[in-house]
mmCIF file of the N, C-alpha and C atoms, coordinates in Angstrom:
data_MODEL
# 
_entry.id   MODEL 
# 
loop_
_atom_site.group_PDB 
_atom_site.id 
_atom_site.type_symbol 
_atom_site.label_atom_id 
_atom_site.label_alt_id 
_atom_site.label_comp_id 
_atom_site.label_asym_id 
_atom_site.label_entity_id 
_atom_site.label_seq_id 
_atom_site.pdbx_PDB_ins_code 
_atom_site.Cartn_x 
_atom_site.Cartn_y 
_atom_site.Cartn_z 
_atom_site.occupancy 
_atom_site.B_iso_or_equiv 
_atom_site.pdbx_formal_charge 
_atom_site.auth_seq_id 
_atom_site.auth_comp_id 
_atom_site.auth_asym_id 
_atom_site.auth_atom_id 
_atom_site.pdbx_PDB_model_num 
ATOM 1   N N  . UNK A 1 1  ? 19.435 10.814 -15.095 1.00 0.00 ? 1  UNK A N  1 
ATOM 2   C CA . UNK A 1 1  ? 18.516 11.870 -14.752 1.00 0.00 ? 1  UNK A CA 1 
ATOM 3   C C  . UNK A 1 1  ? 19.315 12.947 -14.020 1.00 0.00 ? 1  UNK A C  1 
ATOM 4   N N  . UNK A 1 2  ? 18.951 13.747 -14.611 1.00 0.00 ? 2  UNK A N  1 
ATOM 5   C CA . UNK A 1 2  ? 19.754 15.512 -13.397 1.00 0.00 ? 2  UNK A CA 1 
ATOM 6   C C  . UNK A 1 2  ? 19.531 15.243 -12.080 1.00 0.00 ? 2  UNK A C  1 
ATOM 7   N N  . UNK A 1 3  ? 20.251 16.227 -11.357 1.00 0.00 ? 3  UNK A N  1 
ATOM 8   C CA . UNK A 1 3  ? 20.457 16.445 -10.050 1.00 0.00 ? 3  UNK A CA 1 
ATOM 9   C C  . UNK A 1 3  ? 18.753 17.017 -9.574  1.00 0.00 ? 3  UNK A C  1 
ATOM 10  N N  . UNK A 1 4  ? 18.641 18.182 -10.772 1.00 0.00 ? 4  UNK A N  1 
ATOM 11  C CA . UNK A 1 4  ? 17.439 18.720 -10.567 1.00 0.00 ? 4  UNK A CA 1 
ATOM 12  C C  . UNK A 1 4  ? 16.390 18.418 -10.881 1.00 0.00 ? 4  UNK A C  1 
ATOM 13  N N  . UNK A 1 5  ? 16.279 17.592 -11.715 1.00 0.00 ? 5  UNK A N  1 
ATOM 14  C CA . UNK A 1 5  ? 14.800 16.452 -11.931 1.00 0.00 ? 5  UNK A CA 1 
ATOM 15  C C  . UNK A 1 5  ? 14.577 15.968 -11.026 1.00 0.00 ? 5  UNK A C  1 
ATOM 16  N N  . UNK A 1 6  ? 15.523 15.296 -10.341 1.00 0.00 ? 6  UNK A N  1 
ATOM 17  C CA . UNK A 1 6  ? 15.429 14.513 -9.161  1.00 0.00 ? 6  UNK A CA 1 
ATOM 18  C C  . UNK A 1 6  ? 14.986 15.482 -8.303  1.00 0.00 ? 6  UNK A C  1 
ATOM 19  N N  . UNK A 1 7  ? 15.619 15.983 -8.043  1.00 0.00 ? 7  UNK A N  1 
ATOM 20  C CA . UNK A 1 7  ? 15.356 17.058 -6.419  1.00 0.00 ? 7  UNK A CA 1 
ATOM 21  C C  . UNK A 1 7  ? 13.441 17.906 -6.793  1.00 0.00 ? 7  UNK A C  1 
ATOM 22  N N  . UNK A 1 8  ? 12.803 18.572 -7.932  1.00 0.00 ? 8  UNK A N  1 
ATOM 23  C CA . UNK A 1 8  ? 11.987 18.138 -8.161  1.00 0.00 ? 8  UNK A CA 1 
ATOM 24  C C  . UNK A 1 8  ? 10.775 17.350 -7.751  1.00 0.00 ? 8  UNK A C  1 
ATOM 25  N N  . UNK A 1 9  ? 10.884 15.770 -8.862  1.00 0.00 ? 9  UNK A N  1 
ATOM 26  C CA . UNK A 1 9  ? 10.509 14.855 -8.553  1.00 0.00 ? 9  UNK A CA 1 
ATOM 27  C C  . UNK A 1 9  ? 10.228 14.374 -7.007  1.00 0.00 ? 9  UNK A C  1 
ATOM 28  N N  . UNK A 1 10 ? 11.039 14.322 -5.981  1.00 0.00 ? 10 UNK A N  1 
ATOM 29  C CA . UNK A 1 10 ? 11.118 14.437 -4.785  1.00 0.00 ? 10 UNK A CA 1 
ATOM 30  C C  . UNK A 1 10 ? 10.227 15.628 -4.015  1.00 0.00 ? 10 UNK A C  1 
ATOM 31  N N  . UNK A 1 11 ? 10.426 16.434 -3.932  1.00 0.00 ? 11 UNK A N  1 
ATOM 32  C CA . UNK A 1 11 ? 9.916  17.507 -3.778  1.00 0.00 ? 11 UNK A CA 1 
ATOM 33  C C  . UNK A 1 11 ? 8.205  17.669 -4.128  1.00 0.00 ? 11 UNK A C  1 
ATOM 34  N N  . UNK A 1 12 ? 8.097  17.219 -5.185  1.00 0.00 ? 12 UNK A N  1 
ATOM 35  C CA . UNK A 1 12 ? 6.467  17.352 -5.357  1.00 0.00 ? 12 UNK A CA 1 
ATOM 36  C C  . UNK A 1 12 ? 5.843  15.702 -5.088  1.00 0.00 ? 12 UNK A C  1 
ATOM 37  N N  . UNK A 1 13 ? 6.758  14.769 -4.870  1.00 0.00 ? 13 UNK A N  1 
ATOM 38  C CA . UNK A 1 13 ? 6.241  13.637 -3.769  1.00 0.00 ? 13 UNK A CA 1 
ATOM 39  C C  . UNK A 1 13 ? 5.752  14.142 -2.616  1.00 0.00 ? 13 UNK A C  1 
ATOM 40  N N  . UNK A 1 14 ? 6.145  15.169 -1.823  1.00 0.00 ? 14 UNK A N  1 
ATOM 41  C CA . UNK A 1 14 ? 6.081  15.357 -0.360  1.00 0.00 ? 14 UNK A CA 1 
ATOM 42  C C  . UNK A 1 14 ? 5.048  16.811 -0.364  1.00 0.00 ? 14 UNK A C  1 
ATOM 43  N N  . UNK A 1 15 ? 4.894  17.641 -1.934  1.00 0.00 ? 15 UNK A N  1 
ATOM 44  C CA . UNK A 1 15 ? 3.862  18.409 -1.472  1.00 0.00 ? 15 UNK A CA 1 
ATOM 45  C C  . UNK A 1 15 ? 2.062  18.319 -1.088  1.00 0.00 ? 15 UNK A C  1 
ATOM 46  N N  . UNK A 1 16 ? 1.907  16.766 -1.333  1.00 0.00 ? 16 UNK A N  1 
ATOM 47  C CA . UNK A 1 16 ? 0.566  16.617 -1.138  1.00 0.00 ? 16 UNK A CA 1 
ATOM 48  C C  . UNK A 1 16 ? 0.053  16.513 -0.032  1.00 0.00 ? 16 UNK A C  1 
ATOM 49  N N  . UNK A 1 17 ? 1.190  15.843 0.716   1.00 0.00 ? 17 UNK A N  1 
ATOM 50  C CA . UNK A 1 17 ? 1.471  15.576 2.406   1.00 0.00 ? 17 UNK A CA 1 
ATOM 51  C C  . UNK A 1 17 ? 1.306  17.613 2.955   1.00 0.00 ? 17 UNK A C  1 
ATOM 52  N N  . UNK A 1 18 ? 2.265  17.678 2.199   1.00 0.00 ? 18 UNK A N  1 
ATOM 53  C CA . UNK A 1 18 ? 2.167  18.851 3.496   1.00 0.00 ? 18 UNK A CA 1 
ATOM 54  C C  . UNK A 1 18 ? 1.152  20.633 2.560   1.00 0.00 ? 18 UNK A C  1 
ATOM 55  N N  . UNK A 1 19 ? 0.499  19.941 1.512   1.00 0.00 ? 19 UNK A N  1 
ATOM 56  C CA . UNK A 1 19 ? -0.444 21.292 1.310   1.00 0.00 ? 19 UNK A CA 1 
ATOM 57  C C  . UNK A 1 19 ? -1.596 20.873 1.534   1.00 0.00 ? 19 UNK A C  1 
ATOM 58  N N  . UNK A 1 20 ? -1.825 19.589 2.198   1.00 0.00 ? 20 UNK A N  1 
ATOM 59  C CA . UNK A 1 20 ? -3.766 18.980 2.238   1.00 0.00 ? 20 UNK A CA 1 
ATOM 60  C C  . UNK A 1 20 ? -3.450 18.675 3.668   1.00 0.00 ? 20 UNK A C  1 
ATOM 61  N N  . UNK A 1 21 ? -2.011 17.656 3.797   1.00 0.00 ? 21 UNK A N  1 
ATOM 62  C CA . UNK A 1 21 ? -2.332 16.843 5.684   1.00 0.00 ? 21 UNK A CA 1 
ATOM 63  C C  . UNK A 1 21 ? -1.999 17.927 6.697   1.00 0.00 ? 21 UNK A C  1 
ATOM 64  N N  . UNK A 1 22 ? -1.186 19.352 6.423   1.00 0.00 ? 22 UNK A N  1 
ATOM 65  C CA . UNK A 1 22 ? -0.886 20.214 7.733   1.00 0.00 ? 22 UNK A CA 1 
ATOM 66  C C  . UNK A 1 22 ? -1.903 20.898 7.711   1.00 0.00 ? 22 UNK A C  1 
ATOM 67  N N  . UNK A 1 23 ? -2.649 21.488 6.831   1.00 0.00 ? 23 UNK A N  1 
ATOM 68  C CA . UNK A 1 23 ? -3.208 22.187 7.302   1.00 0.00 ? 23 UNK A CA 1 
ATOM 69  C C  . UNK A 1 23 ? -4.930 21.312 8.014   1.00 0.00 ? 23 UNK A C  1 
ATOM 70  N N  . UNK A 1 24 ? -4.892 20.196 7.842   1.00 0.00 ? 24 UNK A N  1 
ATOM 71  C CA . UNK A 1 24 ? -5.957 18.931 8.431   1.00 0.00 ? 24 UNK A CA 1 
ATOM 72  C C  . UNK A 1 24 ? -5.538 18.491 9.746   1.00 0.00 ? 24 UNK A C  1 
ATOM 73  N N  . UNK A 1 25 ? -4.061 19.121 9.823   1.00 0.00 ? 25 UNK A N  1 
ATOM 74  C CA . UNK A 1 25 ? -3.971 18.354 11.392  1.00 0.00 ? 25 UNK A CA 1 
ATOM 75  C C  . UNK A 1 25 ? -3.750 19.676 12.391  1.00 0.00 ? 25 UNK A C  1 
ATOM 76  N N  . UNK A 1 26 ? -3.726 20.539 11.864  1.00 0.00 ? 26 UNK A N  1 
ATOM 77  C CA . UNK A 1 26 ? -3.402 21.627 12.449  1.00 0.00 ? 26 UNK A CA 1 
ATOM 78  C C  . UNK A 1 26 ? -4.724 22.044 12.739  1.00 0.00 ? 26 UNK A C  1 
ATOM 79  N N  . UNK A 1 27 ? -5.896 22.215 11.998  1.00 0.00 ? 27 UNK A N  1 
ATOM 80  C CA . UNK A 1 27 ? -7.458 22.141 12.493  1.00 0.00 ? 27 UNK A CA 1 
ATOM 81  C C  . UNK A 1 27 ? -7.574 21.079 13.246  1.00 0.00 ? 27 UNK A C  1 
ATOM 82  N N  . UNK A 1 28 ? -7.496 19.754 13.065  1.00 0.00 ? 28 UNK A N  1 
ATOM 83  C CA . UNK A 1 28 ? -8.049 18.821 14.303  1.00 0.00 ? 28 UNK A CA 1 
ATOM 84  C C  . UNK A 1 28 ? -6.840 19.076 15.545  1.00 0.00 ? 28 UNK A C  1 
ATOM 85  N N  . UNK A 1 29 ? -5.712 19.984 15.356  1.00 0.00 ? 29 UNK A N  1 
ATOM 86  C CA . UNK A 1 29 ? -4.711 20.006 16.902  1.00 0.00 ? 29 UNK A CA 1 
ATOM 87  C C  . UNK A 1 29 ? -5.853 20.751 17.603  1.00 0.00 ? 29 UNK A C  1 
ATOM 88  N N  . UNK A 1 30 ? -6.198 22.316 17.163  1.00 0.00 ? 30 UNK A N  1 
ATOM 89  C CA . UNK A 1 30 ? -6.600 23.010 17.725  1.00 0.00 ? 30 UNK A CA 1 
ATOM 90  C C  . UNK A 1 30 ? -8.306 22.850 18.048  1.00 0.00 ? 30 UNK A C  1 
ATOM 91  N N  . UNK A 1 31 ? -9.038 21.633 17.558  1.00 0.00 ? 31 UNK A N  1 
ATOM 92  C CA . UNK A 1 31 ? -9.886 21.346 18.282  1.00 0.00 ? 31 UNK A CA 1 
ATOM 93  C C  . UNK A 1 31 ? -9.852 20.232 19.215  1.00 0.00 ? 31 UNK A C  1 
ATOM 94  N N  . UNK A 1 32 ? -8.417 19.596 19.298  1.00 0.00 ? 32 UNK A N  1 
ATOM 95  C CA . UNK A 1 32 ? -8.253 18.856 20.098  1.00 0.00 ? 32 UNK A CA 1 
ATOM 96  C C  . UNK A 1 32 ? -8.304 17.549 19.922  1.00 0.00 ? 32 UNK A C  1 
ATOM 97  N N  . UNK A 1 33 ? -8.412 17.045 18.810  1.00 0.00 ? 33 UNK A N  1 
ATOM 98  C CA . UNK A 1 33 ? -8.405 15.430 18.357  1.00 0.00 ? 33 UNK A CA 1 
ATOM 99  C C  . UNK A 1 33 ? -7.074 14.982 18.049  1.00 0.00 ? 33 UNK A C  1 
ATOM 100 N N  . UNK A 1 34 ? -6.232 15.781 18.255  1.00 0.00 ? 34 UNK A N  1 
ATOM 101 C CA . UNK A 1 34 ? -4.765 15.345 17.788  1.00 0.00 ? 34 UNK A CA 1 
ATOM 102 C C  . UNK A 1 34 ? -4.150 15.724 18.865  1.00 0.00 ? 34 UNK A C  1 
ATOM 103 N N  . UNK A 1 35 ? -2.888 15.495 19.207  1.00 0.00 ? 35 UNK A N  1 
ATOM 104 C CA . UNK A 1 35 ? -1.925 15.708 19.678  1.00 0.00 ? 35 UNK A CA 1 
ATOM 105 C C  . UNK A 1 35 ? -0.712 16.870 18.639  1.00 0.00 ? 35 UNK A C  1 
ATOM 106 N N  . UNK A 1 36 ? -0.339 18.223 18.933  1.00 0.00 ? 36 UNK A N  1 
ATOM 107 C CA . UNK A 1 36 ? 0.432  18.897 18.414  1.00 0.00 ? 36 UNK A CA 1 
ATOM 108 C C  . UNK A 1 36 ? 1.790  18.477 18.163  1.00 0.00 ? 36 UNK A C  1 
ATOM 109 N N  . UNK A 1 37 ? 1.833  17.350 18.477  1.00 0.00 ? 37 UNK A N  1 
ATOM 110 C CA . UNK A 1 37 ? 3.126  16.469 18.316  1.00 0.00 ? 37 UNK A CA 1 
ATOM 111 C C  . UNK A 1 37 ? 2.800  16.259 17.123  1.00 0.00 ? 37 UNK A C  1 
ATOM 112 N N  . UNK A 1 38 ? 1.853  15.677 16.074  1.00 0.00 ? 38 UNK A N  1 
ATOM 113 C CA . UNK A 1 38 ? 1.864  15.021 15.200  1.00 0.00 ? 38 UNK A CA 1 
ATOM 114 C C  . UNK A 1 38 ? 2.149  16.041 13.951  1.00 0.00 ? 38 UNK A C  1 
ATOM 115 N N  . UNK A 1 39 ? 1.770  17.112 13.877  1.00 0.00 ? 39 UNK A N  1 
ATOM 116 C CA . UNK A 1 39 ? 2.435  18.006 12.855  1.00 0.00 ? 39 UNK A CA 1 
ATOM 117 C C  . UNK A 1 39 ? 3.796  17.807 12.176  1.00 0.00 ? 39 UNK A C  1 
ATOM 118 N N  . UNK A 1 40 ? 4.668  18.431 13.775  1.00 0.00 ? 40 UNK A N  1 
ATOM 119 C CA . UNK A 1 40 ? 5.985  18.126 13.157  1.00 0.00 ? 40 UNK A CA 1 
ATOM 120 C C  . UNK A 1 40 ? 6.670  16.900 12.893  1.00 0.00 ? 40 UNK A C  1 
ATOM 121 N N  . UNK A 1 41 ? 5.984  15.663 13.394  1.00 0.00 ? 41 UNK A N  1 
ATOM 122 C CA . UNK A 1 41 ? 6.544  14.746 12.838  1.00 0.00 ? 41 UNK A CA 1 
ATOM 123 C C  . UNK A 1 41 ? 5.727  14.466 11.632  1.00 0.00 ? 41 UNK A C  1 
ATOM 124 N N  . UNK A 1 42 ? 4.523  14.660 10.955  1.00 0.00 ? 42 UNK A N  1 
ATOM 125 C CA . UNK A 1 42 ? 4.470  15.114 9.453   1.00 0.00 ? 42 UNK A CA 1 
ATOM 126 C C  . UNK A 1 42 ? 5.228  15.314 8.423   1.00 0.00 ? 42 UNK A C  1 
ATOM 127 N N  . UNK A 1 43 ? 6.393  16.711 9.350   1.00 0.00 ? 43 UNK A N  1 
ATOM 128 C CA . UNK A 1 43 ? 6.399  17.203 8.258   1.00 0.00 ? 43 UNK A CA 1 
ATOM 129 C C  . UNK A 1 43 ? 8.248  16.439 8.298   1.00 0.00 ? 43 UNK A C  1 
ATOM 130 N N  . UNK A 1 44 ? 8.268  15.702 9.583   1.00 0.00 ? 44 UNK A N  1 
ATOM 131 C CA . UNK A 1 44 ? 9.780  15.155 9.076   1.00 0.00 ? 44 UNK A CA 1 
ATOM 132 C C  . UNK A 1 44 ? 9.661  13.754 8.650   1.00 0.00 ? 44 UNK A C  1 
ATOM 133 N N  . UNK A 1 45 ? 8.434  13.281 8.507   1.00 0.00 ? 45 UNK A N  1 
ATOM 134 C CA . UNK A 1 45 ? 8.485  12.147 7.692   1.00 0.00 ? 45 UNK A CA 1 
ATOM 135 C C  . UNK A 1 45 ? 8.283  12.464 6.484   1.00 0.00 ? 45 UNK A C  1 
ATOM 136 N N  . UNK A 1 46 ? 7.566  13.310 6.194   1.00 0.00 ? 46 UNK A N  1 
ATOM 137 C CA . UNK A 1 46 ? 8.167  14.037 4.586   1.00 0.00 ? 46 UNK A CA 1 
ATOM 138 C C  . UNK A 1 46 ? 8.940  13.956 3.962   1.00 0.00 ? 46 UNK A C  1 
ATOM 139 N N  . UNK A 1 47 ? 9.720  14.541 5.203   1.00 0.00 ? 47 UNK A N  1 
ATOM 140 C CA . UNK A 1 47 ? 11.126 15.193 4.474   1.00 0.00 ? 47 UNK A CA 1 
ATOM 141 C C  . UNK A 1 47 ? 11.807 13.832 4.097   1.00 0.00 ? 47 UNK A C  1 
ATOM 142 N N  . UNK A 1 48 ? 11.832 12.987 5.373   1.00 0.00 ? 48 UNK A N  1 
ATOM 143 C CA . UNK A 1 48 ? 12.603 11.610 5.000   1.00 0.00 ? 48 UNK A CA 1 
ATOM 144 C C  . UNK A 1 48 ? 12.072 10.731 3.200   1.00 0.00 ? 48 UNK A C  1 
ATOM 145 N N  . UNK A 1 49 ? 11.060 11.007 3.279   1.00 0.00 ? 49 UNK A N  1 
ATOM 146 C CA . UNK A 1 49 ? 10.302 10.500 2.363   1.00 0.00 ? 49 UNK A CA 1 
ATOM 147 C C  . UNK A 1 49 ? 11.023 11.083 1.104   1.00 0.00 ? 49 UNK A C  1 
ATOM 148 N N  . UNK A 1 50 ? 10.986 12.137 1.004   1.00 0.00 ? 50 UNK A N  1 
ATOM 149 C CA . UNK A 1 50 ? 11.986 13.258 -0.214  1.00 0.00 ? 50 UNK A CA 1 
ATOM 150 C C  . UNK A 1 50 ? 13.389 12.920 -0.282  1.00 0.00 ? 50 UNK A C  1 
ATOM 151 N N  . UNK A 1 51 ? 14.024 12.509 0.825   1.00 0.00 ? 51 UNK A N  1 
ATOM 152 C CA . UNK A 1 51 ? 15.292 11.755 0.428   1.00 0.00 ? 51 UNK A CA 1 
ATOM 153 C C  . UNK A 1 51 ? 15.238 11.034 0.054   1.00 0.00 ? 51 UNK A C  1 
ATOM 154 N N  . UNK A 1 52 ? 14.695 9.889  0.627   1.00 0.00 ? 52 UNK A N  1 
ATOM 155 C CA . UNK A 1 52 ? 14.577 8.151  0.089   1.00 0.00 ? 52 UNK A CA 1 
ATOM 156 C C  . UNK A 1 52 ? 13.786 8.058  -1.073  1.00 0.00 ? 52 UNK A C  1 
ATOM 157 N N  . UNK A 1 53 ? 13.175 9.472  -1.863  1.00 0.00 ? 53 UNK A N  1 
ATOM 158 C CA . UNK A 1 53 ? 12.389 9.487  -3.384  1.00 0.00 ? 53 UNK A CA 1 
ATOM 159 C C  . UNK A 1 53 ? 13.750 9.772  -4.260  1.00 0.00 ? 53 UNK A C  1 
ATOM 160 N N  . UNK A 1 54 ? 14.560 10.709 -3.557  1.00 0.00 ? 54 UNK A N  1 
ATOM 161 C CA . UNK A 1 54 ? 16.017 11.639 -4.425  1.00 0.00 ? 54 UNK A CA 1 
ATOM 162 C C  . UNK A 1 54 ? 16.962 10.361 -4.275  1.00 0.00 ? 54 UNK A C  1 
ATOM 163 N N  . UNK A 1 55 ? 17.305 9.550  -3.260  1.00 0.00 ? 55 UNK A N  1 
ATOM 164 C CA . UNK A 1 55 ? 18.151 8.922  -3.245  1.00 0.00 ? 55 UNK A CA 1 
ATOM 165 C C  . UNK A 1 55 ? 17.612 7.499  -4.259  1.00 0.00 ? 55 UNK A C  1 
ATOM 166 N N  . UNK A 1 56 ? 16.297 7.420  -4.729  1.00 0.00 ? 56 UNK A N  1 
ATOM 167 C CA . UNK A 1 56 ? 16.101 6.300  -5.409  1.00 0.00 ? 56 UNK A CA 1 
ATOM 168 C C  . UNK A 1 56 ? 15.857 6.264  -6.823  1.00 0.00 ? 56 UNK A C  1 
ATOM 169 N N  . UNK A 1 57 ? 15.876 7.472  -6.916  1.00 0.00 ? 57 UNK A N  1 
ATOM 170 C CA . UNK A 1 57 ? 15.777 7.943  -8.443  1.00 0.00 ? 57 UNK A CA 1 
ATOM 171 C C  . UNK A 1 57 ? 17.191 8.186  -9.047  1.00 0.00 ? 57 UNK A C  1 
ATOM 172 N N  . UNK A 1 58 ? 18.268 8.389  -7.830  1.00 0.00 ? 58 UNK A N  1 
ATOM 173 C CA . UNK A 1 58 ? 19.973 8.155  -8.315  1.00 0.00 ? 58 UNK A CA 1 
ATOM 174 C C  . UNK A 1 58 ? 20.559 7.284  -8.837  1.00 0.00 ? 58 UNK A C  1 
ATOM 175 N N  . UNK A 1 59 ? 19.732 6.006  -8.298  1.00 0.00 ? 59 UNK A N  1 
ATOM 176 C CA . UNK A 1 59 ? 20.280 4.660  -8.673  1.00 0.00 ? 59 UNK A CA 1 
ATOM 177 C C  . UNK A 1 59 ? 21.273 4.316  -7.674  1.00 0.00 ? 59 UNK A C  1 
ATOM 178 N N  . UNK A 1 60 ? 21.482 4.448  -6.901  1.00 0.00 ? 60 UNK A N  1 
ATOM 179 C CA . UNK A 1 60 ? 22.842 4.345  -5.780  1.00 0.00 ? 60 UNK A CA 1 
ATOM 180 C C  . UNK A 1 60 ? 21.974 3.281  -4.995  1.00 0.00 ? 60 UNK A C  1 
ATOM 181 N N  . UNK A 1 61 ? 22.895 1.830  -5.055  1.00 0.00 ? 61 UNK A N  1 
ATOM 182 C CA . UNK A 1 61 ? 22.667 0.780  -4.398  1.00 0.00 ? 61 UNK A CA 1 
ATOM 183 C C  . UNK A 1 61 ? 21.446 -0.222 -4.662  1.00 0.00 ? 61 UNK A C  1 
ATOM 184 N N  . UNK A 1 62 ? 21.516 -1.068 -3.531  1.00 0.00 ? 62 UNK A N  1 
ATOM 185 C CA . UNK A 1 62 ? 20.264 -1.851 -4.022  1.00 0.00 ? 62 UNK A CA 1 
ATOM 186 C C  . UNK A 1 62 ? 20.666 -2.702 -4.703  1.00 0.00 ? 62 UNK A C  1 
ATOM 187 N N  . UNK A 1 63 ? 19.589 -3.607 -5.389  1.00 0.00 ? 63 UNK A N  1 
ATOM 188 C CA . UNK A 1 63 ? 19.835 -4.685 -6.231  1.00 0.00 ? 63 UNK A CA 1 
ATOM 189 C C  . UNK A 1 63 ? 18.823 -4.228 -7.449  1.00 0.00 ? 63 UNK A C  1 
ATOM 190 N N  . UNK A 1 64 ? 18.269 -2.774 -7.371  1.00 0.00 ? 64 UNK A N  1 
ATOM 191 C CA . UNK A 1 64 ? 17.562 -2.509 -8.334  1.00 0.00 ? 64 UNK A CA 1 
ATOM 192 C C  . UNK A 1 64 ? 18.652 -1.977 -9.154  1.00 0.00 ? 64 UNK A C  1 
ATOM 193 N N  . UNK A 1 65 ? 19.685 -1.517 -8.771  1.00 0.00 ? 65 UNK A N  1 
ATOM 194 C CA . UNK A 1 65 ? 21.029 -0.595 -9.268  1.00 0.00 ? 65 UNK A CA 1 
ATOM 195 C C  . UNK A 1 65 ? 21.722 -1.478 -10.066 1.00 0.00 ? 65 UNK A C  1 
ATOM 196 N N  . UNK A 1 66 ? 22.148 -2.435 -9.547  1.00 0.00 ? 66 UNK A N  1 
ATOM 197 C CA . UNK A 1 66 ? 22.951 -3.820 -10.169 1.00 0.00 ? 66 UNK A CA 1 
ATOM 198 C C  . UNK A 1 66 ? 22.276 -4.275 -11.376 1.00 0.00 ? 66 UNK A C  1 
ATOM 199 N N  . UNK A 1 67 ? 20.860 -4.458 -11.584 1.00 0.00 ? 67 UNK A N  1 
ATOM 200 C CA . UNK A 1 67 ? 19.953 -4.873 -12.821 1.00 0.00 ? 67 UNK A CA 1 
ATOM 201 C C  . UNK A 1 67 ? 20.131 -3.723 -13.916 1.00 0.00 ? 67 UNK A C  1 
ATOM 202 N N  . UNK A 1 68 ? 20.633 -2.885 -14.474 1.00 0.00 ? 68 UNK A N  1 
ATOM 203 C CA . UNK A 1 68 ? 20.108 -1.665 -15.024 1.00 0.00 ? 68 UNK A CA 1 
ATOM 204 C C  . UNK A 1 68 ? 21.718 -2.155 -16.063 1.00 0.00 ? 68 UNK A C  1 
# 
């Protein structure tokens, strides 16, 4: 698979998170049911999430890598 399928693929894993859940937590920050902390860690568990989607669609490591 390309560099750019992957990156992609990854990429629209993490847009559902952050075009439906920021703007849901960013209304409950500012009425006060959340903590404004929780945004940005949102949006960096995302991001982590978008690596570990790019890095698993590479095939690099694992014992899923070894089977193939």
């Amino acid at each position: 698979m390309s560099r750019d399928a992957r990156r992609r693929i990854a990429l629209a894993a993490a847009l559902p998170v952050l075009a439906v859940g920021l703007p849901v937590l960013t209304v409950l920050a500012v009425a006060g049911l959340v903590s404004w902390t929780v945004a940005p860690a949102v949006v960096l568990a995302s991001a982590v999430r978008s690596l570990v989607v790019f890095v698993r669609l590479a095939g690099w490591g694992g014992a899923g890598a070894r089977g193939r």
